[in-house]
C-alpha positions in Angstrom: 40.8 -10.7 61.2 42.8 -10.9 57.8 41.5 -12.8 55.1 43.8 -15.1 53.4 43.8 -16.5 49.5 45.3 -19.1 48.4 44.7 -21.6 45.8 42.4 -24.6 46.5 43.2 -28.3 46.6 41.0 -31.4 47.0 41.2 -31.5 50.3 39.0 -28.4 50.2 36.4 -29.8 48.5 33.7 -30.8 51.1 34.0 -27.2 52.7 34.3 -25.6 49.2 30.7 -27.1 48.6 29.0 -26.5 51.5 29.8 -22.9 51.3 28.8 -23.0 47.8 25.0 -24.9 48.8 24.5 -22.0 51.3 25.8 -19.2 49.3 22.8 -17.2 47.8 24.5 -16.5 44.2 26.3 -20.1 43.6 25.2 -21.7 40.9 25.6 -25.7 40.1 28.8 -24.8 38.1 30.7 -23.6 41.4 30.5 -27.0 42.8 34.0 -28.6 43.2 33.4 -31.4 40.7 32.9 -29.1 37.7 36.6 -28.3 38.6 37.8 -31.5 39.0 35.8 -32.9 35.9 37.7 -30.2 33.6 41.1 -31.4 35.4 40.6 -35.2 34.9 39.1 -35.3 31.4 41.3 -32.4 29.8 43.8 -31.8 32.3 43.9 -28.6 32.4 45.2 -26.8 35.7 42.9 -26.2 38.4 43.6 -22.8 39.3 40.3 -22.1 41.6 41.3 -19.8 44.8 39.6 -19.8 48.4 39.7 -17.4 51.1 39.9 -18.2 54.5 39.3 -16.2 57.8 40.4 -17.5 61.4 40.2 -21.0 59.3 36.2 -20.1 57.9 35.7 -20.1 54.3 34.7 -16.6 53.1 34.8 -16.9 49.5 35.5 -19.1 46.4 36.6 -18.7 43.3 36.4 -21.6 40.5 39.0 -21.1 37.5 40.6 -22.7 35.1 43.9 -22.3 33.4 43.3 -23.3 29.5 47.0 -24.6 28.3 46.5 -23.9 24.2 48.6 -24.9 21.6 51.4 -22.5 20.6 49.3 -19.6 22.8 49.6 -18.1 26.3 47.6 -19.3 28.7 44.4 -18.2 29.7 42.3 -18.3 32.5 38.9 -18.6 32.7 35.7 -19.0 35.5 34.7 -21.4 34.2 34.7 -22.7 30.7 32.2 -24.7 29.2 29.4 -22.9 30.5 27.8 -19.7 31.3 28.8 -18.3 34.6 31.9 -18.9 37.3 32.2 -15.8 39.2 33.7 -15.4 42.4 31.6 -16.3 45.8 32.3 -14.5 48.3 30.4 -12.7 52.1 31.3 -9.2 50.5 32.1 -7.2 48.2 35.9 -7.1 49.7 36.3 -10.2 49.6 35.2 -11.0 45.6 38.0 -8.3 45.0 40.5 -10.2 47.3 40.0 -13.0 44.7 40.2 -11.7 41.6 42.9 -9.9 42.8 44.5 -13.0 43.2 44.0 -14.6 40.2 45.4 -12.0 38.4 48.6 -12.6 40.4 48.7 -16.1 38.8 48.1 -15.0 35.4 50.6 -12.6 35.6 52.6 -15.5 37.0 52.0 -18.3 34.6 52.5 -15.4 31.5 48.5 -15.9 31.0 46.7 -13.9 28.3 44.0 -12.8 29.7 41.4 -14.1 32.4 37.4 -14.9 30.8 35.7 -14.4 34.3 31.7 -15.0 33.5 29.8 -13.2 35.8 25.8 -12.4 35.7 23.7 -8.5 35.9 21.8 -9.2 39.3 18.7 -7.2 39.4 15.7 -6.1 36.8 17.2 -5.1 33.2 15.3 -2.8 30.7 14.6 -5.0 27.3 16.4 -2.6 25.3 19.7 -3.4 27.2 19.4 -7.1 26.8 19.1 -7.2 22.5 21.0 -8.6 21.0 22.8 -9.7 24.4 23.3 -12.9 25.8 21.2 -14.0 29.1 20.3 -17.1 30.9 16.7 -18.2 31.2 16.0 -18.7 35.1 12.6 -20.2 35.9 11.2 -20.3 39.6 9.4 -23.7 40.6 6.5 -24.3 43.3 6.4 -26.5 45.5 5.0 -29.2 43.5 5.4 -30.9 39.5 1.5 -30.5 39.3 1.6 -27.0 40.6 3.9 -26.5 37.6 2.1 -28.2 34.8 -1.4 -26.4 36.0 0.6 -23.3 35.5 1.5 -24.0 32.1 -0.5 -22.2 28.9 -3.2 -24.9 27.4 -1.1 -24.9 24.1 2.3 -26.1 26.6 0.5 -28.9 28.1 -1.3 -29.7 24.8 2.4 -30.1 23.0 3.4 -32.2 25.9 0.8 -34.7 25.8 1.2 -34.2 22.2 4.9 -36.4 22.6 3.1 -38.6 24.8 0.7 -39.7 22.6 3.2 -40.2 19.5 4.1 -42.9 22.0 6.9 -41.4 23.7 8.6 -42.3 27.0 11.2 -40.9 28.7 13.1 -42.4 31.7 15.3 -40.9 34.6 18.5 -42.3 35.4 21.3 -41.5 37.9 24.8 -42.4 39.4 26.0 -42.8 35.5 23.3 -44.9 34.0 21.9 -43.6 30.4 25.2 -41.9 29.2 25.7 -44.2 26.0 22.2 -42.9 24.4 22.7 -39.6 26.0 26.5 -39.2 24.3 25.2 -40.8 20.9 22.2 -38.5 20.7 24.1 -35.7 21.6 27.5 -36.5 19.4 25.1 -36.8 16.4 23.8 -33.0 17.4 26.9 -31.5 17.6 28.3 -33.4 14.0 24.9 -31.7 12.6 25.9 -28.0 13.8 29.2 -28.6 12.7 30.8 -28.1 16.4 33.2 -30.4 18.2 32.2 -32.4 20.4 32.8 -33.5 23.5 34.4 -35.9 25.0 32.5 -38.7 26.6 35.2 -39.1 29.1 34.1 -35.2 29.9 30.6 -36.5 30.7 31.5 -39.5 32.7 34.0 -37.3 35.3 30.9 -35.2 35.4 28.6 -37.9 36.8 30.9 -39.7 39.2 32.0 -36.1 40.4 28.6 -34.6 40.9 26.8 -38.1 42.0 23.5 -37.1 43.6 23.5 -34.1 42.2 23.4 -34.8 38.8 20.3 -36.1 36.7 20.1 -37.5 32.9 17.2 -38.4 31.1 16.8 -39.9 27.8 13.3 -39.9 25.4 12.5 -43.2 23.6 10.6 -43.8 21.0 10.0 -47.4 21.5 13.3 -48.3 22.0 15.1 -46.0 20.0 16.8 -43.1 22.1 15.8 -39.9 20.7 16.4 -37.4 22.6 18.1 -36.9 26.4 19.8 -34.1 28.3 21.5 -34.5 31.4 20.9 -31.4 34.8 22.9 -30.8 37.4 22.1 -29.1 40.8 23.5 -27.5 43.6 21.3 -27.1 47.1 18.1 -25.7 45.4 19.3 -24.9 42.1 19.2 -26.9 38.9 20.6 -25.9 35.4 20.2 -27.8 32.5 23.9 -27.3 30.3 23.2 -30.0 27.4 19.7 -31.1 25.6 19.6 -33.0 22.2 17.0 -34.9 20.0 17.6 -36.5 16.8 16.0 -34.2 13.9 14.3 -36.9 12.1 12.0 -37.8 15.0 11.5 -33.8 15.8 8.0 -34.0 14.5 7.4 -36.3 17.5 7.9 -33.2 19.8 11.0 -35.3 22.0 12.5 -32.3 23.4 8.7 -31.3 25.0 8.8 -34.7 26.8 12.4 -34.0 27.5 12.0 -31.0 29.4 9.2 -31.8 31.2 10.9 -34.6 32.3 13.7 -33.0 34.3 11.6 -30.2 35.1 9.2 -32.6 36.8 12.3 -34.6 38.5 13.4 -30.9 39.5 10.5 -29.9 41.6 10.1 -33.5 42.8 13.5 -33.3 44.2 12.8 -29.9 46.0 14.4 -27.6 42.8 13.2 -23.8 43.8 14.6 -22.8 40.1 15.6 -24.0 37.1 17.9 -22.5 35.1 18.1 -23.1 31.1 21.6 -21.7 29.9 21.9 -19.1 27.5 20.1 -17.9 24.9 20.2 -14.5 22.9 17.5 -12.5 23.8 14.2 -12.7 21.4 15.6 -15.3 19.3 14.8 -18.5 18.4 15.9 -20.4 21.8 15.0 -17.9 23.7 11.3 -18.2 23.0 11.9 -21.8 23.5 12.7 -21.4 27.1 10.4 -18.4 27.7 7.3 -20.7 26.6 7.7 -22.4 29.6 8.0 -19.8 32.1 11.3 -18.8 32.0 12.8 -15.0 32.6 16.0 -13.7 31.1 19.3 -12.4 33.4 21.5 -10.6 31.4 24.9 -12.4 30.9 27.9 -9.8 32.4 31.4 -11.5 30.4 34.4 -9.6 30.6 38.4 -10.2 30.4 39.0 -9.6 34.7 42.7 -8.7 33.7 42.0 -5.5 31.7 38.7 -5.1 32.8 36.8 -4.7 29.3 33.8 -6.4 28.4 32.5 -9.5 26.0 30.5 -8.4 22.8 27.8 -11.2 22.2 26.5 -8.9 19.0 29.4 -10.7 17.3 28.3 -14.3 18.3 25.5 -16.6 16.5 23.6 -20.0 17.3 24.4 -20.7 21.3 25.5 -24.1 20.0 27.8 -22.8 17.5 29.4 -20.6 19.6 32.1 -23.7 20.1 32.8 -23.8 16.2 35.6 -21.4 14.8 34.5 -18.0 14.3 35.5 -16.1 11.0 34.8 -16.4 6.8 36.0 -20.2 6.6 33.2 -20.8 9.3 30.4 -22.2 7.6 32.4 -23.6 5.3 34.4 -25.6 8.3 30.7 -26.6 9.5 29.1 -28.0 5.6 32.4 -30.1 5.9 32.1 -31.0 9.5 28.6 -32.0 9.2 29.3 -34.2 6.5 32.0 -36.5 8.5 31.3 -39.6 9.8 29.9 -39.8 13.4 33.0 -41.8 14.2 35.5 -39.0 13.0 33.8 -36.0 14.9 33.4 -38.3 18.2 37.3 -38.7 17.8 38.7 -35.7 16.4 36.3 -33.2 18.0 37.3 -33.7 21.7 40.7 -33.0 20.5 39.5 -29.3 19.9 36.6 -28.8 21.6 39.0 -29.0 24.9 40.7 -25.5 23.7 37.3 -23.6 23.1 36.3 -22.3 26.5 32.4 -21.9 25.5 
């Protein structure tokens, strides 16, 4: 039978997610709604392609074409967070899609096409410094399983936030964003990175619904520290995770990630991944504390074939700020705006920067 590409439209979307809950590489980002959430909130073109055989989906591919001022467009799978690559039964079929998109970039005058992809398989250490890799942690069957399995000194620092009288709740279907987006706004002003939008994050929670998880740390009343998950079939990744600096001391972001690691493996979560990190550094012993093992991040331009240097790149947060001389320089003066500027002006550019 011949396979056929063509580009997706919202019509595909329940079939497009069931194939991506039962296919073995799909990660939450493939889901439909991380399409339609970069469509709605910064209307950029959906440009995500699906192949079809004797009416059967046989492969996905999610992409995005980033419109930038006074630039050629660009394509990209997917931006605003680590991985997008194409889903598909075989090999054949992967190629049949890229293929395709290529076609439309070629069409549309496109620059180049950002196709985020991952190394499946064991990597020597030596390959992955300097390097860029996810942190993927496997969960059992149970959050108690999981905390037992913990070093003393882990559980210690999480009862630690506990007993500086710390709480943390769980919310869902869009509750929490206003002390998730305040905490995290203030975060991004202190990195000196644009922000974004809190329209962004609300498409996000109505699109993914069920499968998408916040949870915010209080101390009494005062939010001070949340992140939000999402998840696809078994899968959960964690994309954004704040706390406010002053209350640091407190140990929030302990609480914080036990929290949705808990809700994970309460919810049936077989792994948990915790974005990117370059390997050895600072956030990457972070997430390796708790368990997690690093995949080596595979990055390239799809149109010319050649690959991403991540020796270039710095702090994963700052990875949205401009790059260059002027750069800390943009972020001393960034930092020092008020909350109410960057929560304005940053969404304006942080739409354009495809990390």
């Amino acid at each position: 039978m011949t396979v056929q590409v063509r580009l997706a439209t919202i019509k595909d979307e329940p079939l497009w997610n069931n194939y991506v809950d039962n296919h073995s590489r799909a990660t939450p980002y493939h889901r439909f709604g991380w399409l339609k959430s970069v469509e709605q909130a910064y209307q950029h073109k959906n440009m995500a392609a699906i192949a079809l055989q004797d009416n059967q989906i046989v492969g996905v591919l999610p992409c995005i074409q980033m419109q930038r001022p006074l630039l050629r467009p660009a394509f990209c799978a997917l931006p605003y967070c680590d991985v997008g690559y194409a889903l598909g039964d075989d090999s054949a079929i992967v190629g049949l899609l890229t293929q395709f998109i290529n076609q439309q970039l070629s069409a549309a005058n496109g620059q180049k096409f950002e196709f985020r992809d991952l190394v499946d398989g064991p990597t020597e250490d030596s390959q992955m410094e300097g390097q860029k890799v996810r942190m993927l942690l496997a969960l059992p069957e149970t959050s108690e399983e999981l905390l037992s399995g913990f070093k003393s000194k882990l559980r210690s620092q999480i009862r630690k936030s506990e007993k500086n009288g710390l709480r943390y709740e769980i919310f869902k279907n869009g509750q929490g964003l206003d002390d998730f987006y305040h905490i995290f706004a203030i975060n991004m002003r202190k990195l000196g990175s644009p922000v974004h939008s809190k329209e962004w994050f609300k498409h996000l929670l109505t699109n993914y619904q069920g499968n998408c998880v916040l949870s915010v740390v209080y101390s009494e009343d005062i939010p001070i520290g949340a992140g939000i998950t999402l998840s696809n079939n078994q899968n959960t990744a964690i994309p954004w995770a704040s706390t406010v600096a002053e209350y640091n001391k407190l140990a929030p972001n302990m609480l914080l990630y036990w929290s949705l690691l808990k809700e994970a493996c309460d919810n049936n979560m077989r792994s948990f991944d915790f974005g990117r990190s370059t390997f050895g550094e600072g956030t990457y012993r972070f997430k390796a504390q708790w368990g997690a093992v690093p995949q080596l991040l595979n990055w390239y331009n799809a149109a010319s074939q050649t690959s991403q240097n991540f020796t270039v790149q710095d702090n994963d947060e700052r990875e949205s700020a401009p790059k260059g001389r002027l750069r800390p320089l943009v972020e001393s003066i960034w930092a020092k705006l008020p909350l109410g500027v960057t929560t304005s002006v940053g969404p304006k550019i942080r739409k354009h920067i495809s990390l």
